[in-house]
C-alpha positions in Angstrom: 68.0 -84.6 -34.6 70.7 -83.0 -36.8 68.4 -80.2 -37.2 67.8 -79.6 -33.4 71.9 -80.2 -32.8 72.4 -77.1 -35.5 69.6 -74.5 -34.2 70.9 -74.8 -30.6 74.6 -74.0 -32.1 73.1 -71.3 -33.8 71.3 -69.8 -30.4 74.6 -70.6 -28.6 76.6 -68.5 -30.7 74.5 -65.7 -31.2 74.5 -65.3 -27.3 78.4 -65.9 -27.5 78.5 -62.8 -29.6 75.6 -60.9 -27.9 77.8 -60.8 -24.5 80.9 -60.6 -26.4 79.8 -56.9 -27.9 78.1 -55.7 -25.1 80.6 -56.3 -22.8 82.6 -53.4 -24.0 79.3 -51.0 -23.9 78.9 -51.8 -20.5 82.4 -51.4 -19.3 82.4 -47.9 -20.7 79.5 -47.2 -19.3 80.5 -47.4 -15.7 83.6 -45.5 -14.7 83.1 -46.8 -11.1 84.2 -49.9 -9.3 83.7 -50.6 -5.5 86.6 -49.6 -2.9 88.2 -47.5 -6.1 88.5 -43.9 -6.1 85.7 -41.9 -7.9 86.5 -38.8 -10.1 86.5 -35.5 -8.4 83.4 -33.6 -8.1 84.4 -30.0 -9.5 80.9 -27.9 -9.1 80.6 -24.7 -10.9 78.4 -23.4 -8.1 75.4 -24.3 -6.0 72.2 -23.7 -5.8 71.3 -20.5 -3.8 75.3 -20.7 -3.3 74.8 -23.6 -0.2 78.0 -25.4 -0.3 77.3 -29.2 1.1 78.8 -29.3 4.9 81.3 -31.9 5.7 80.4 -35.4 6.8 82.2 -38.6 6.6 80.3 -40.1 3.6 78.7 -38.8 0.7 75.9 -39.5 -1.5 76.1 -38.4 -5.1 72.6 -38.1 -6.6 72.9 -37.9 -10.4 69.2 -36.0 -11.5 67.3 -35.1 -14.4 64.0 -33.5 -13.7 61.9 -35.1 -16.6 62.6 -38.8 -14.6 60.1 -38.6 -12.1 62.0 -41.8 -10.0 64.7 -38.8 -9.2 61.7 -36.3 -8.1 60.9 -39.5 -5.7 63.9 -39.9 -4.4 64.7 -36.4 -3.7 62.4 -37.1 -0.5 63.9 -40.2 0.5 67.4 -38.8 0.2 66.7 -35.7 2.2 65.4 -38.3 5.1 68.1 -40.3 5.0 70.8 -37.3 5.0 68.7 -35.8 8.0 69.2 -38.5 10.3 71.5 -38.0 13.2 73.6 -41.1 12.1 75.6 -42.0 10.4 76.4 -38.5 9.8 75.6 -38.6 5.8 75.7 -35.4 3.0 74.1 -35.4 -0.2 74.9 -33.7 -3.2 72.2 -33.5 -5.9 74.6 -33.2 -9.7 72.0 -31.9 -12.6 73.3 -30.2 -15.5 69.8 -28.9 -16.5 69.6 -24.8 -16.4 69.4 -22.8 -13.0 66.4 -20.9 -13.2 64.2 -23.8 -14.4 65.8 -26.3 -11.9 66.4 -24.4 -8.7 63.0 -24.0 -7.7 62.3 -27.9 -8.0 65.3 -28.9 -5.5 64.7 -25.8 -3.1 61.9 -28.0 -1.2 64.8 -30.8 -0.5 67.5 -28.7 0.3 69.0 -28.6 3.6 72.3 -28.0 5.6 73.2 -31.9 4.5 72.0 -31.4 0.9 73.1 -29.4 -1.7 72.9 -29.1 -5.6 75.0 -28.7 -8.0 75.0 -26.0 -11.2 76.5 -27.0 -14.4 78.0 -30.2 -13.2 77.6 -31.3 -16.9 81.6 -32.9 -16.6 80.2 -35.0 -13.6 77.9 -37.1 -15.3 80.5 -38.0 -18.2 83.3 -38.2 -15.4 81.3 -40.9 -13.8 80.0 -42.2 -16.9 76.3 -42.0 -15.8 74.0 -43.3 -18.3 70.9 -43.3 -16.6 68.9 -41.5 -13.6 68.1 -42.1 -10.7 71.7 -43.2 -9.9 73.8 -42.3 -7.2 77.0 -43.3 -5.3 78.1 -43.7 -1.9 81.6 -42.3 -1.2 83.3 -42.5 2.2 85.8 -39.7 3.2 88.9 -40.4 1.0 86.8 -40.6 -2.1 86.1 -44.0 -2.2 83.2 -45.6 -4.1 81.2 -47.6 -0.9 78.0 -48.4 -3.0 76.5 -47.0 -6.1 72.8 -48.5 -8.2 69.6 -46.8 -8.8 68.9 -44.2 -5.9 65.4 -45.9 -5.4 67.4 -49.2 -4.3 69.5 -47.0 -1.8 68.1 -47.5 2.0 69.7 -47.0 5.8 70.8 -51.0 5.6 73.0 -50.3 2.6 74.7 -47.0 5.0 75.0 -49.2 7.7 76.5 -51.9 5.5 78.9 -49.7 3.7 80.1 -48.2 7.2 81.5 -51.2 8.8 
């Protein structure tokens, strides 16, 4: 009985101290909290130099061509930014070189979505650890939503719009 009493102790503590140090690791992590302001996007340029048009929210799509989930959701992104409403941009942020990645995004680029060159800052600005991941930001640069861009769907537009 004594023995029992001491290994659950044991397993209690060591999850004590498991959440205790990765709390910090995931706090760092995420630079973003819901209904907060999100860092500035600063873009050193665009692809084939199309700036994203206006609209009153914003989807940040933070890629890396070697995850194929981000080639995926290139498509779904591009359909959800083409619908008439809720008027909706996207902007693609890679820091992977020009030439090699330019060609790759030109099939889901349109007049509501644009990419980003050398938006290296971005990713450490808004501490993305991991692709896909975006966020949804509403006109005065508020975070609305923000997860895995495979996750990211019309209900969770209509949901942040309200």
């Amino acid at each position: 009985m004594r023995t029992n009493q001491h290994s659950l102790m044991k397993k209690a503590l060591l999850i004590l101290l498991s959440v205790w140090l990765l709390k910090p690791a995931g706090s760092q992590a995420q630079n973003i909290i819901p209904g907060e302001k999100v860092p500035e996007l600063k873009a050193a340029g665009w692809i084939d130099n199309r700036q994203p048009a206006p609209a009153p929210i914003t989807y940040v799509e933070f890629f890396h061509s070697s995850n194929p989930a981000c080639i995926v959701s290139l498509k779904r992104l591009r359909e959800l930014a083409d619908r008439p409403k809720p008027h909706m941009r996207v902007i693609i942020v890679t820091k992977e070189d020009t030439a090699r990645i330019a060609p790759l995004l030109r099939p889901y680029l349109s007049e509501r979505v644009s990419a980003t060159i050398h938006a290296e800052r971005g990713f450490s600005a808004f501490g993305v650890t991991y692709v896909p991941f975006g966020v949804l930001i509403d006109a005065r640069n508020r975070a609305l939503w923000m997860g895995n861009s495979l996750q990211f769907n019309e209900k969770i537009i209509e949901q942040s719009i309200r």
